[in-house]
C-alpha positions as CSV (number, residue, x, y, z in Angstrom):
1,X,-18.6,-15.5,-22.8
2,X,-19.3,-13.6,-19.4
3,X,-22.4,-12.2,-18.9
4,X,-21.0,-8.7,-17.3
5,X,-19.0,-7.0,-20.1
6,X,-15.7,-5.9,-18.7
7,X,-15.8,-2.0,-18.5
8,X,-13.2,-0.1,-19.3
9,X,-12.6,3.3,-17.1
10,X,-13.5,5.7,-19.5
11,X,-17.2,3.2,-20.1
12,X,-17.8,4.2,-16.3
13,X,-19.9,5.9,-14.9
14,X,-18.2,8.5,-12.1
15,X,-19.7,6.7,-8.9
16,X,-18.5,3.1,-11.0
17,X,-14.9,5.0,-11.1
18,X,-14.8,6.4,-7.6
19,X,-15.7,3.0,-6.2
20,X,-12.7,1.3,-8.8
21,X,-10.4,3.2,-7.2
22,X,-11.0,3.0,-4.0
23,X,-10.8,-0.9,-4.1
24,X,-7.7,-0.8,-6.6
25,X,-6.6,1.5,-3.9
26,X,-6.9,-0.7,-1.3
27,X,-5.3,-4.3,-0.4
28,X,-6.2,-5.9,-3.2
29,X,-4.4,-3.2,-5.5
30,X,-6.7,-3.8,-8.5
31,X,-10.2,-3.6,-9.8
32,X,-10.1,-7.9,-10.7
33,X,-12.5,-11.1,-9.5
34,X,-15.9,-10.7,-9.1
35,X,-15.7,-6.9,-8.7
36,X,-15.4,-6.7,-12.8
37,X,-19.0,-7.8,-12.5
38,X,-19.9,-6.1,-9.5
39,X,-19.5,-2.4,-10.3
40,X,-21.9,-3.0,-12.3
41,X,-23.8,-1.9,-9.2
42,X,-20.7,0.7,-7.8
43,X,-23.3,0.4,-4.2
44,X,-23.1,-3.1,-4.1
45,X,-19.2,-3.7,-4.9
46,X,-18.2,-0.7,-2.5
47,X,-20.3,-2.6,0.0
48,X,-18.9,-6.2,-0.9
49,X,-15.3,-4.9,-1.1
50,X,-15.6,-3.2,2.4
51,X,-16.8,-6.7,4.1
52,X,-14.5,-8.3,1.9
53,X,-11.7,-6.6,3.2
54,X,-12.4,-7.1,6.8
55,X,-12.9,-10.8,6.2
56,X,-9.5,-11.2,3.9
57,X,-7.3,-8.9,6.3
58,X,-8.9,-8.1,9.3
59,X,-10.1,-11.2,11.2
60,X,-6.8,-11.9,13.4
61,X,-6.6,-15.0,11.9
62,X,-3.2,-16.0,9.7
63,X,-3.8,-16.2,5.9
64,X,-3.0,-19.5,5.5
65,X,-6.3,-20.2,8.0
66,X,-8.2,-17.8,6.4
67,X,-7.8,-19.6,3.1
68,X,-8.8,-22.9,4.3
69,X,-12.2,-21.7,4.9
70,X,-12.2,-20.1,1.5
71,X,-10.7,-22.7,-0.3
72,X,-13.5,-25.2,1.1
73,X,-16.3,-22.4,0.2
74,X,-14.9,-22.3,-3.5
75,X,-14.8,-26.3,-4.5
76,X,-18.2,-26.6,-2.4
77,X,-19.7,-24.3,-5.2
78,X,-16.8,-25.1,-7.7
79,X,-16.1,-22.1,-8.1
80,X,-12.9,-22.1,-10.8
81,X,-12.4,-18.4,-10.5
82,X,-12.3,-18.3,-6.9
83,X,-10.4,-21.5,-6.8
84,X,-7.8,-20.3,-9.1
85,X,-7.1,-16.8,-7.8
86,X,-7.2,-18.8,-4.0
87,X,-5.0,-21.5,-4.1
88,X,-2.6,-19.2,-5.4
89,X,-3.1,-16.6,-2.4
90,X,-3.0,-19.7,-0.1
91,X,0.3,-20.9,-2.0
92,X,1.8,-17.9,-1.1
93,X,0.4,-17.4,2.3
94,X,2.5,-20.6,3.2
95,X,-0.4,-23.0,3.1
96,X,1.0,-26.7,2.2
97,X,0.1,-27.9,-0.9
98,X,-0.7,-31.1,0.5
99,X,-3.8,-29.3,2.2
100,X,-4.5,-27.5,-1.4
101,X,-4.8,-30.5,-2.8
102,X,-6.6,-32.8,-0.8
103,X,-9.6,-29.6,-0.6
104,X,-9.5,-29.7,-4.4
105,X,-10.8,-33.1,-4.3
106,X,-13.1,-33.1,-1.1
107,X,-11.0,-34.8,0.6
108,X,-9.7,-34.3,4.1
109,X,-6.5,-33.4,4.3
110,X,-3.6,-35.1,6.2
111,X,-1.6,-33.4,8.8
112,X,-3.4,-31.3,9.8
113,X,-2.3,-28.9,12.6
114,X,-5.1,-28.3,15.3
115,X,-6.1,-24.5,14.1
116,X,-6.2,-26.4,10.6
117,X,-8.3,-28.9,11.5
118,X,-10.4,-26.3,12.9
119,X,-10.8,-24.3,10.8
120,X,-11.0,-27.1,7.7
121,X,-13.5,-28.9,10.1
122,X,-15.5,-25.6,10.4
123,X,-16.0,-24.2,7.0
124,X,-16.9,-27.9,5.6
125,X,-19.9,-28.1,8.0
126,X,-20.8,-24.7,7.6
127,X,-20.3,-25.1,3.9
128,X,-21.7,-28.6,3.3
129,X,-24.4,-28.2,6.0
130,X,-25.4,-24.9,6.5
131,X,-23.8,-24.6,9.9
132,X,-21.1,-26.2,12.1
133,X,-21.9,-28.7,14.2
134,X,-21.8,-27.6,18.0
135,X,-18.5,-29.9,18.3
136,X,-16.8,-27.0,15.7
137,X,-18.1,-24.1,16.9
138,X,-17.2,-24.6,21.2
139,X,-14.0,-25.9,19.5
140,X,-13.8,-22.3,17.8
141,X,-15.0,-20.0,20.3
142,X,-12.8,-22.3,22.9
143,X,-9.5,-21.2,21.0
144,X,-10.7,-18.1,19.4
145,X,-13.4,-17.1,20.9
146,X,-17.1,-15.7,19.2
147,X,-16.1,-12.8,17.3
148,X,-13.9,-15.0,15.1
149,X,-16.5,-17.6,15.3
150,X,-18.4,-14.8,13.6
151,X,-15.8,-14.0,11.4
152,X,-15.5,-17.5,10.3
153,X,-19.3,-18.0,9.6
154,X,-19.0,-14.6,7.1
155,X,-16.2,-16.1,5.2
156,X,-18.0,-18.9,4.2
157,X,-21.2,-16.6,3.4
158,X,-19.2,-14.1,1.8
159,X,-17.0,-16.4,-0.8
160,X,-20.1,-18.0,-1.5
161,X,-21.9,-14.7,-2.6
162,X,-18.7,-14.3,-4.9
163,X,-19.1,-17.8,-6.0
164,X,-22.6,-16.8,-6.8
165,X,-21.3,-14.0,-8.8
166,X,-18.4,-15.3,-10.2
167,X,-20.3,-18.8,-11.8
168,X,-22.9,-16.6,-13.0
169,X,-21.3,-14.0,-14.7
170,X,-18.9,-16.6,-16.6
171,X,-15.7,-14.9,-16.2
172,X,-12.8,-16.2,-18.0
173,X,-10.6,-17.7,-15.5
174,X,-7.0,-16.1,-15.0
175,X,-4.0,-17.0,-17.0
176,X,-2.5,-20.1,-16.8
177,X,-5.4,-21.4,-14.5
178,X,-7.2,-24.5,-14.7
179,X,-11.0,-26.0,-14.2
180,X,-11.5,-27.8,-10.6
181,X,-12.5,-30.9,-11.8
182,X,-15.8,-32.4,-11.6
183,X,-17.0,-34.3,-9.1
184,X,-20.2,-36.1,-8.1
């Protein structure tokens, strides 16, 4: 039972429908994830989906490298939601399943490339430990330099804020997706 009813448009209010359409507008074409809970408070979501954005489509990075990092934010707080709607994304962004896989039981994947490994190597300490080691982040800035660095740091904040909201308001998972399972 989630604990932010699903609203339907006409339940809005008109800043809850301004702010549904501009992010249904946008990249991610819908109104789904964690913003069902979120326009609960339209100033919040408008503000999540903007970062959110940036962080998703806007960092340089490929997708497949992007979902690494959120792929390793998600089973760190397992997440099902954000693991389920992710490992699609990263499916289809061309990430192996191999890599998928090994993330969905903490372990560390095998064959690597060396931006995967980075980045892998990254969001785990950042994740795990509250920040990368210095090893990870000169290897970061070395290939791609601080304002990805940055970048990096804010996916891993940012997917676990939806984490967050996602585990707390109980949402039910999409169709056809599974639990992560548990481990200790």
């Amino acid at each position: 039972m989630t604990r932010f009813e699903i609203l339907e448009r006409e339940e809005m209010s008109e800043r809850q429908r301004e702010v549904a359409d501009a992010i249904a507008s946008g990249p991610r074409g819908a109104l789904k994830g964690p913003f069902l809970a979120l326009i609960h408070n339209p100033e919040l979501a408008a503000r999540v989906q903007a970062l959110g954005e940036h962080l998703r489509y806007g960092t340089g990075l490929s997708q497949a490298l992007v979902e690494i990092a959120i792929l390793v934010t998600a089973r760190r707080w397992s997440c099902d939601y954000e693991w389920a709607a992710h490992s699609r994304i990263a499916r289809e962004a061309g990430l192996r399943e191999g890599i998928i896989s090994a993330i969905a039981v903490r372990a560390r994947p095998q064959d690597l490339s060396a931006d995967e490994a980075l980045l892998h190597d990254f969001a785990i300490e950042t994740v795990w430990n509250g920040e990368p080691s210095d090893a990870s982040f000169d290897a970061v800035v070395a290939r791609f330099g601080r304002a990805t660095a940055l970048d990096l740091l804010s996916v891993c904040g940012y997917y676990s804020l939806l984490a967050f909201v996602l585990n707390a308001a109980k949402l039910p998972l999409p169709p056809g997706s599974t639990a992560l399972a548990s481990i200790s």
